[in-house]
C-alpha positions in Angstrom: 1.1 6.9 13.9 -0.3 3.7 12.7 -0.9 0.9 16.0 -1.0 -2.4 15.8 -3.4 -5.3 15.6 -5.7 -3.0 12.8 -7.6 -5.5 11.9 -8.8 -5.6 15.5 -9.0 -1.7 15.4 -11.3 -1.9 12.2 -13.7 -4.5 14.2 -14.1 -2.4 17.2 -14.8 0.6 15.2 -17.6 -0.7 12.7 -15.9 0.3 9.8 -17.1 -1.3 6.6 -14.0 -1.3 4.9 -10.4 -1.9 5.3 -7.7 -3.6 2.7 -3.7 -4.2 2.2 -1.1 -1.7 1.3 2.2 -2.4 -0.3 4.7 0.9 0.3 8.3 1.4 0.3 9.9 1.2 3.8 11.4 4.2 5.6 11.8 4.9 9.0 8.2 5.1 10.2 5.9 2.3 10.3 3.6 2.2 7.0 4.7 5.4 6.4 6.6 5.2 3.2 5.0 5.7 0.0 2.0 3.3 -1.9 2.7 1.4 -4.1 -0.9 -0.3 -4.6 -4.0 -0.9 -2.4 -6.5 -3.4 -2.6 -10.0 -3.2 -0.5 -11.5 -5.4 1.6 -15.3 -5.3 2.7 -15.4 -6.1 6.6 -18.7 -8.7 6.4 -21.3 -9.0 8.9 -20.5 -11.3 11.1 -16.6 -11.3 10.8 -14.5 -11.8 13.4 -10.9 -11.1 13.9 -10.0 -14.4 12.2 -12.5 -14.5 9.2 -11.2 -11.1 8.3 -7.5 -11.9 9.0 -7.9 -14.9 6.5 -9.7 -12.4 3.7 -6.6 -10.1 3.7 -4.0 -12.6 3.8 -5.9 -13.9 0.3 -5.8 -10.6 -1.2 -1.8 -9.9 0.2 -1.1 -13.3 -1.5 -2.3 -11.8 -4.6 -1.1 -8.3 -4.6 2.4 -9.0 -3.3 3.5 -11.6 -6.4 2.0 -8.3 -8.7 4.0 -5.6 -7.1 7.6 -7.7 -7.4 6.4 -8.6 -11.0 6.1 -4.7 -12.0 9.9 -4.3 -10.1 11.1 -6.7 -12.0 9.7 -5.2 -15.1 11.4 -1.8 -14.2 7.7 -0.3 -13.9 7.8 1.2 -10.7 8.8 5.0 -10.4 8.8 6.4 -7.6 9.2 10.6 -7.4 9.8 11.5 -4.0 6.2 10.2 -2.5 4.6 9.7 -5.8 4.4 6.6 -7.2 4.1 5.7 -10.9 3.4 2.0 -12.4 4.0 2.1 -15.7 2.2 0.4 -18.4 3.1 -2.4 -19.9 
């Protein structure tokens, strides 16, 4: 199950990587199906807050784009899989 404070997690485990996901909501938590991702390159040198700020620019981009393909109806979603259509 997913913890909390991952951005943290991702600093104390060297990973170079890391990003946002949008997913449905169900009963778990961050366990309901993508929708997107977007990456994030952990720099050298970044601290909890450097990279905190990095992914709150990219959510603040990805978030307006998911509700804009709702409200174009081009989100399917098939029991876990989902579908974006095009435009």
């Amino acid at each position: 199950m997913p913890e909390k404070n991952a951005i943290g997690q991702a600093l104390d485990y060297g990973v170079k990587l890391t990003g946002v996901t949008v997913h449905f909501v169900d009963g778990g938590m961050d366990t309901g199906p993508v929708i997107a991702q977007r990456a994030v390159d952990i720099l050298p040198g970044d601290d909890e807050n450097s990279l905190t700020a990095r992914i709150h620019a990219v959510e603040q981009q990805l978030y307006p784009e998911v509700v804009s393909w709702f409200a174009q109806y081009r989100v399917r979603l098939d029991g876990r899989n989902v579908t974006i259509a095009a435009p």
